[in-house]
PLY file of the C-alpha trace (Angstrom):
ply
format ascii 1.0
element vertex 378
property float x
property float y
property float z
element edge 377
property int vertex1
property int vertex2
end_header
-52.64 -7.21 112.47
-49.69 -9.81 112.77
-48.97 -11.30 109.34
-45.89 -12.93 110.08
-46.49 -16.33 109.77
-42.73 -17.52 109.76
-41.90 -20.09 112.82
-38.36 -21.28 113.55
-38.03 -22.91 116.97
-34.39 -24.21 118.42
-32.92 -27.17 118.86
-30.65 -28.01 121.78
-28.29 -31.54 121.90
-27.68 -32.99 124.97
-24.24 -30.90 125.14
-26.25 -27.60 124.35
-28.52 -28.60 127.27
-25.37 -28.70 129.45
-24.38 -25.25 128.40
-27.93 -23.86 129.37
-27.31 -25.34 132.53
-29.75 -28.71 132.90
-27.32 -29.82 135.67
-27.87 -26.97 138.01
-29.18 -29.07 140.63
-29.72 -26.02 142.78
-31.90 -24.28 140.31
-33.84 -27.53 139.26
-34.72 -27.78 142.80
-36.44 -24.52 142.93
-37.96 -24.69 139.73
-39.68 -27.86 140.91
-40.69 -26.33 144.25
-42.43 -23.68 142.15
-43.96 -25.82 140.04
-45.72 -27.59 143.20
-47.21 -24.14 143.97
-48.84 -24.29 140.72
-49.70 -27.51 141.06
-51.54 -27.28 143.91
-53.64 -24.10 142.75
-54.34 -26.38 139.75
-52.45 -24.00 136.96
-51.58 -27.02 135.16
-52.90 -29.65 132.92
-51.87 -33.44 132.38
-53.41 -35.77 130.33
-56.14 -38.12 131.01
-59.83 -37.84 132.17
-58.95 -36.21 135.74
-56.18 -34.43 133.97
-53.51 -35.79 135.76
-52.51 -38.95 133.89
-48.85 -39.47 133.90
-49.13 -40.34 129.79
-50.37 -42.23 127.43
-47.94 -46.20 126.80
-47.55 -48.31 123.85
-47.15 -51.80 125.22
-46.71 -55.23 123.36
-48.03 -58.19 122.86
-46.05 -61.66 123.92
-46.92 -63.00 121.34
-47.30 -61.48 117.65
-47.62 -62.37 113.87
-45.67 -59.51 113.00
-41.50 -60.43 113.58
-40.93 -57.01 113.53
-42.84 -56.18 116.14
-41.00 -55.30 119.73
-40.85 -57.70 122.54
-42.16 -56.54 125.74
-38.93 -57.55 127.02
-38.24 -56.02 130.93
-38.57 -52.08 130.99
-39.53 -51.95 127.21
-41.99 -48.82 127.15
-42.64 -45.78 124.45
-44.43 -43.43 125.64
-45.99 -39.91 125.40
-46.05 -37.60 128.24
-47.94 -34.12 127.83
-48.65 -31.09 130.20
-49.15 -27.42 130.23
-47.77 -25.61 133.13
-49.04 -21.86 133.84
-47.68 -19.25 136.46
-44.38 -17.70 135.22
-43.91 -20.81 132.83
-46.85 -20.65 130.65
-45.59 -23.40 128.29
-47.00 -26.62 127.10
-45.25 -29.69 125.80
-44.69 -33.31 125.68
-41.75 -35.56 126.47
-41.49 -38.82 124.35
-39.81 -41.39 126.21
-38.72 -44.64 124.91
-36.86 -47.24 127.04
-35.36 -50.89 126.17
-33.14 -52.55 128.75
-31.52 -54.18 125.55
-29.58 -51.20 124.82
-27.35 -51.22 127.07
-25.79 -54.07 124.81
-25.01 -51.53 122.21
-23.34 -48.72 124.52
-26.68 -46.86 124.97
-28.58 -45.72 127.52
-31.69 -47.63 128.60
-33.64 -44.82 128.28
-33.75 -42.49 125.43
-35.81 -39.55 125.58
-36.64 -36.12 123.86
-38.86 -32.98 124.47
-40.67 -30.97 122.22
-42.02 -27.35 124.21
-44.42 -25.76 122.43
-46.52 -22.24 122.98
-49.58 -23.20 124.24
-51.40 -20.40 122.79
-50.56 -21.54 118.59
-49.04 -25.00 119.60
-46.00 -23.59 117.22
-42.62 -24.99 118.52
-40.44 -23.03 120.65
-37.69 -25.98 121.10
-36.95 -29.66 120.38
-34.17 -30.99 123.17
-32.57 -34.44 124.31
-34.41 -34.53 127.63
-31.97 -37.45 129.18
-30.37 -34.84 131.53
-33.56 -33.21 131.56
-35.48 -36.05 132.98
-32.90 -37.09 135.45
-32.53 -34.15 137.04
-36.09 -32.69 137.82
-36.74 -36.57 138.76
-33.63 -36.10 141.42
-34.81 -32.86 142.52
-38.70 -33.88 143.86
-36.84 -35.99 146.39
-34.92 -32.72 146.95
-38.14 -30.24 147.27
-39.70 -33.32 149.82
-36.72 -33.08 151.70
-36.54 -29.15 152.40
-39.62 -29.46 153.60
-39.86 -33.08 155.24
-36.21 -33.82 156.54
-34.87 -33.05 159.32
-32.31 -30.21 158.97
-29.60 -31.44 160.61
-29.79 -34.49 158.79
-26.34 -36.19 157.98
-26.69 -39.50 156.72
-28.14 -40.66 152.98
-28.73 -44.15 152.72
-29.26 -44.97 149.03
-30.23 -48.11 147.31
-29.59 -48.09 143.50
-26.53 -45.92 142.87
-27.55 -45.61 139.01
-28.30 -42.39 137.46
-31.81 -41.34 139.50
-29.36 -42.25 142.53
-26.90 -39.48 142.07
-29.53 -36.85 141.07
-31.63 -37.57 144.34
-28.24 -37.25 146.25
-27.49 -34.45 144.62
-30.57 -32.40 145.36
-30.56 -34.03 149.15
-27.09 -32.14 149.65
-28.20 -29.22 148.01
-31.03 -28.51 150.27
-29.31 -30.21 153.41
-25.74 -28.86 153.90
-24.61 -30.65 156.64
-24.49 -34.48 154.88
-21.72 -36.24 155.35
-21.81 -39.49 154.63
-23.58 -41.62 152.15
-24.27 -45.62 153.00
-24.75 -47.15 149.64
-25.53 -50.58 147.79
-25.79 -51.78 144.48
-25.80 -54.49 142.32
-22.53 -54.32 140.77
-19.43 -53.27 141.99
-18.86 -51.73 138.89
-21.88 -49.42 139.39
-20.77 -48.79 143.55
-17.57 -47.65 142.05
-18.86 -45.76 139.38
-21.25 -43.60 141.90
-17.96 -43.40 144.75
-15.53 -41.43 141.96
-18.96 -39.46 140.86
-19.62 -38.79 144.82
-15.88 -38.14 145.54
-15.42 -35.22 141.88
-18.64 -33.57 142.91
-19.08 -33.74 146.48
-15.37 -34.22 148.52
-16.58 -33.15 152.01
-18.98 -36.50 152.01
-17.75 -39.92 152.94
-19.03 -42.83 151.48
-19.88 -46.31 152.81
-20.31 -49.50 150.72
-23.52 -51.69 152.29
-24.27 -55.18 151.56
-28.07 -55.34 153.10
-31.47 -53.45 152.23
-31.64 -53.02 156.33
-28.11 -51.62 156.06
-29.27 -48.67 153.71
-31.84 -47.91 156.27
-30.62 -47.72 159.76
-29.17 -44.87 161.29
-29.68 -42.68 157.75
-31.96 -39.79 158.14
-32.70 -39.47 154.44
-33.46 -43.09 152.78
-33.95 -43.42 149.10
-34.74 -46.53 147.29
-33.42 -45.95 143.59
-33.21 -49.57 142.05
-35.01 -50.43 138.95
-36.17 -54.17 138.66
-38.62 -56.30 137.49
-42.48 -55.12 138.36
-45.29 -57.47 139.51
-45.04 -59.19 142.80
-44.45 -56.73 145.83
-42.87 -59.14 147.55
-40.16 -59.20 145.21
-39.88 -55.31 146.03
-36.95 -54.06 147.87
-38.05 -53.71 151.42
-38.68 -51.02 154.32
-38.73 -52.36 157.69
-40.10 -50.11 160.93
-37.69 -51.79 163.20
-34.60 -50.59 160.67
-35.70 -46.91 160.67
-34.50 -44.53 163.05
-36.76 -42.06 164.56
-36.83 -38.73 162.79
-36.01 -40.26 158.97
-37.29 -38.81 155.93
-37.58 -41.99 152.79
-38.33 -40.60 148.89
-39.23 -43.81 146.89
-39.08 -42.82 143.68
-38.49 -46.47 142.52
-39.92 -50.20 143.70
-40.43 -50.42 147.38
-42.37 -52.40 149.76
-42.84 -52.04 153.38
-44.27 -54.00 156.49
-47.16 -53.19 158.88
-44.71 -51.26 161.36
-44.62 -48.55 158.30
-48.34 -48.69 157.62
-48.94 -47.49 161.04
-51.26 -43.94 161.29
-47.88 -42.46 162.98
-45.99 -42.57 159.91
-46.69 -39.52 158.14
-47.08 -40.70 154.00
-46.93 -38.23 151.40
-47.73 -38.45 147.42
-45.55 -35.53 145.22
-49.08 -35.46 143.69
-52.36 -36.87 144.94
-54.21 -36.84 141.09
-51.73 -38.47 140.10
-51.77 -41.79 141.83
-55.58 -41.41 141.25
-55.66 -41.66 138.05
-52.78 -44.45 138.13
-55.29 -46.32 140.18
-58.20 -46.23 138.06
-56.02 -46.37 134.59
-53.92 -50.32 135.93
-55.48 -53.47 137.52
-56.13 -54.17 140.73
-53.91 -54.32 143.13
-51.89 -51.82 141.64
-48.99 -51.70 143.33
-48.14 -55.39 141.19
-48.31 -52.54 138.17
-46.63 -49.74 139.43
-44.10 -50.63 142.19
-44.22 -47.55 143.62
-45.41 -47.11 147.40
-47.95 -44.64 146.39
-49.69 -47.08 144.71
-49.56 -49.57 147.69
-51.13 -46.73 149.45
-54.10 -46.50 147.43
-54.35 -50.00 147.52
-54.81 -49.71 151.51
-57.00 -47.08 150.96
-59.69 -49.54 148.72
-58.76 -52.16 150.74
-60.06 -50.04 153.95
-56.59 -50.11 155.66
-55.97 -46.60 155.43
-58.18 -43.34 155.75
-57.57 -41.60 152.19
-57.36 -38.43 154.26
-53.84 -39.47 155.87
-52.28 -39.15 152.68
-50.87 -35.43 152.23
-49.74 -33.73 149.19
-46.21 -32.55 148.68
-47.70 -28.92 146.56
-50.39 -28.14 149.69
-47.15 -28.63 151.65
-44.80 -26.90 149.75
-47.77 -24.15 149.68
-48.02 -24.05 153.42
-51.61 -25.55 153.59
-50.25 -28.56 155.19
-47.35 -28.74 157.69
-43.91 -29.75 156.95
-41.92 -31.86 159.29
-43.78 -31.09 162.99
-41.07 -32.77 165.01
-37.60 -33.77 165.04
-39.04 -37.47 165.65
-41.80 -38.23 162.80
-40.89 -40.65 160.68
-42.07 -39.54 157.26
-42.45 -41.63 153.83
-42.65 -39.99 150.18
-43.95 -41.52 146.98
-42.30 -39.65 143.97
-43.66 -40.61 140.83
-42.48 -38.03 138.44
-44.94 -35.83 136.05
-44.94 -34.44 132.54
-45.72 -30.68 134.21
-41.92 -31.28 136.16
-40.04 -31.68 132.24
-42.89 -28.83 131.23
-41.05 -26.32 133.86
-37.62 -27.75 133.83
-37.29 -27.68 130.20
-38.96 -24.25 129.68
-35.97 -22.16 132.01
-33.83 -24.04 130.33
-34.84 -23.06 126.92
-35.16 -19.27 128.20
-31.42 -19.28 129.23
-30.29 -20.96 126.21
-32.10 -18.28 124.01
-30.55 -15.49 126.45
-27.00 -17.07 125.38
-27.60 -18.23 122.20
-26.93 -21.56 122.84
-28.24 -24.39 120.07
-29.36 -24.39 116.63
-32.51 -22.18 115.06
-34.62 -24.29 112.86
-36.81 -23.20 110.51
-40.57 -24.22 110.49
-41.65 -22.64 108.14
-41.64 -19.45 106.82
-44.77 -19.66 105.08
-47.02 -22.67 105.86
-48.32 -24.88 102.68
-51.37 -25.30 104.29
-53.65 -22.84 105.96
0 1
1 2
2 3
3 4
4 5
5 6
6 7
7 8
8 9
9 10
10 11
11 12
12 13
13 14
14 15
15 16
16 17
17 18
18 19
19 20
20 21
21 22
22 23
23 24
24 25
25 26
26 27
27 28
28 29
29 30
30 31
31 32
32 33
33 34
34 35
35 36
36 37
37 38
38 39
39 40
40 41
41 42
42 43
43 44
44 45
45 46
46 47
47 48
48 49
49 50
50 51
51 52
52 53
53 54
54 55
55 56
56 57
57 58
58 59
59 60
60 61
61 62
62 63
63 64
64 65
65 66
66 67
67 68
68 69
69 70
70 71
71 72
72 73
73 74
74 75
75 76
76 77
77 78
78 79
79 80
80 81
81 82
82 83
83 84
84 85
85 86
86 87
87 88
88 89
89 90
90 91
91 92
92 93
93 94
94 95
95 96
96 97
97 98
98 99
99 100
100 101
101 102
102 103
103 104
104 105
105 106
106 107
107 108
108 109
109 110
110 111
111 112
112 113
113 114
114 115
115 116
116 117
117 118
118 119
119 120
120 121
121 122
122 123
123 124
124 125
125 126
126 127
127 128
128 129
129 130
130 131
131 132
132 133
133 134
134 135
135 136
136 137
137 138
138 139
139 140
140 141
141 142
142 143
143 144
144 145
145 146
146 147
147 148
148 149
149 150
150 151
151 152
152 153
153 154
154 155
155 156
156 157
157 158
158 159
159 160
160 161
161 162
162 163
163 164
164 165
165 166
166 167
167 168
168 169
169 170
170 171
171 172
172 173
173 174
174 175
175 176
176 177
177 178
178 179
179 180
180 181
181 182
182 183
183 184
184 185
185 186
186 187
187 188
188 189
189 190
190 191
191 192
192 193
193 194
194 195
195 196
196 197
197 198
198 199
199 200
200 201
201 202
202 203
203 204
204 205
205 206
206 207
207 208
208 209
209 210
210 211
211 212
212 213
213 214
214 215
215 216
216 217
217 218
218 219
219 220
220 221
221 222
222 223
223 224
224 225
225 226
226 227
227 228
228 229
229 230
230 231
231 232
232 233
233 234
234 235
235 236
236 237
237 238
238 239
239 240
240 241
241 242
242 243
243 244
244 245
245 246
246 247
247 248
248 249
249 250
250 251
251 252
252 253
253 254
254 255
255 256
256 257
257 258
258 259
259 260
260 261
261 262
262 263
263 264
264 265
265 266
266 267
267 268
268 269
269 270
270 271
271 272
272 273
273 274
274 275
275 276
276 277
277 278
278 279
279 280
280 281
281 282
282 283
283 284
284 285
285 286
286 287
287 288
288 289
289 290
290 291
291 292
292 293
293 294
294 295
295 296
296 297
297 298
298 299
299 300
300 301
301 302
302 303
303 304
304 305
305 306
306 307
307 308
308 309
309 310
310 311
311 312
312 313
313 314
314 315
315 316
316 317
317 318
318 319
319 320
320 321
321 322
322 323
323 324
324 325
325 326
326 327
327 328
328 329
329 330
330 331
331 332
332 333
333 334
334 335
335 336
336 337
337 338
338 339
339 340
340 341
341 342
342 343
343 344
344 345
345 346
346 347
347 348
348 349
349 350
350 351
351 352
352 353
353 354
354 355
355 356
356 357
357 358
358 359
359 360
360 361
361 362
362 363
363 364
364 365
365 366
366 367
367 368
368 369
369 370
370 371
371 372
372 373
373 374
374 375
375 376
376 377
């Protein structure tokens, strides 16, 4: 019998997490394909009644007797995001995120998030980690899976629209798993941030050329990967950056993992539409009022929407795990013109955050806390 009852767990700063390799855009990339396999066998839990909630939100009221009391000023969220993945992972944990658009007034980033990964046997900790880089990168790298799957492999052209932070891990996982990208067409808001993402493009990827775009419709034609990657404010779709069918060329592949909007030309049965995770949009459907793509901005949601609103067959949507599993095709033709929802799950920081825990206990990277080495209470 096991009487040891001491726990320490590690703890890994955002520079530790560099050590242990979160930026290893390759490996993130098939970590998350793996995790898809999972997913679609159902080895996985989320929160939420169909267990498959994407977490659980504190939001504010306008108005409040308490002065203390947070604003819900644009993209002001805390939030709790829990999952247990199975397969080789076997972990649980939960990612706390907390985000205030305010902060960038102090130097900070908009977002500030950490994860806790736990055994999911005791619930003990194994590690507490900034989950910034984290959380970027296994957000870049769905758009990465959908396009090894979904793109056509000789694509060449990224056209990107929000060259922030989600921007450059997207891009980064598109040239990972498409080697022959050369150029990138790209608009932002600022020309600081445009200038920002060109040095970032030109240190990590010299071989690619990049284009400066003034128009929406500019970012679209003539790329054969199109990712929408601008954050802004939620609740009228019309407001939503836009996808046009006239502006796409035959052939494209477009990951949305941000606000988007597109016409009827797009809505057409010929344009193949994918969700990185069918439950998910589910329960986002039955958890936000209707229509619920004013909520969540995302085009999954607008695709559920057509679904209730008897626009759309709910069996034309297809799931990124039964394609990554090879239960539903991948790209069919060097023509289809194919359009991916990503809305990013807990189980993704779950298996991103567990292999790189396991290599920073192989190299002794961070610092070992103690629990306990007796608990107080038993």
């Amino acid at each position: 019998m096991n009487n040891n009852t001491k726990i320490d767990f590690v703890y890994l700063s955002e520079q530790d997490m560099i050590r242990a390799g979160v930026t290893d855009m390759a490996a993130c990339v098939d970590t998350m394909e793996e995790m898809f396999r999972l997913l679609h066998i159902g080895d996985y839990r989320m929160a939420g009644p169909n267990n498959d909630s994407h977490g659980a939100m504190i939001t504010f009221p306008e108005e409040s007797p308490f002065p203390t009391m947070p604003k819900p000023t644009a993209d002001r969220r805390m939030m709790a995001m829990p999952a247990y993945l199975g397969g080789n992972f076997g972990t649980s944990g939960v990612k706390w995120y907390g985000s205030n658009i305010a902060n960038r007034e102090k130097g900070l980033p908009r977002s500030i998030l950490m994860f806790t990964l736990t055994d999911p046997d005791t619930a003990a900790p194994l590690a507490y980690m900034s989950a910034n880089l984290l959380s970027a990168y296994r957000t870049g790298a769905v758009p990465g899976v959908g396009a090894r799957h979904l793109a056509r492999r000789d694509s060449r052209v990224i056209g990107l629209l929000g060259p922030g932070v989600m921007g450059r891990t997207s891009v980064a996982a598109f040239i990972e798993t498409c080697p022959d990208i050369n150029t990138i067409k790209v608009k932002g808001r600022s020309e600081k941030s445009v200038n920002e993402f060109i040095a970032w493009a030109k240190e990590h990827y010299p071989q690619v050329s990049t284009q400066v775009v003034d128009s929406v419709e500019m970012v679209v034609r003539d790329s054969d990967i199109v990712t929408y990657c601008a954050s802004g404010e939620v609740g009228n779709p019309d407001d939503y950056p836009m996808v046009r069918r006239e502006w796409v060329k035959p052939g494209a592949f477009l990951a949305m993992p941000a606000p988007c909007n597109f016409d009827a030309g797009m809505e057409a049965p010929d344009v193949r539409k994918v969700l990185d995770d069918t439950g998910l949009y589910e329960a986002w459907y039955e958890e936000v009022p209707k229509p619920a793509h004013n909520c969540i901005p995302l085009i999954g949601l607008k695709f559920m929407d057509m679904i209730h609103a008897g626009m759309l067959e709910a069996g034309a949507l297809e799931d990124l795990g039964a394609i990554v599993s090879g239960d539903s095709p991948g790209r069919k033709n060097d023509d289809e013109i194919i359009m991916m929802s990503v809305g990013g799950m807990p189980v993704e920081d779950v298996a991103w955050a567990t292999v790189i825990y396991r290599r920073a206990v192989e190299q002794g990277i961070g610092v070992k806390l103690n629990l306990w080495d007796e608990p107080a209470l038993k």
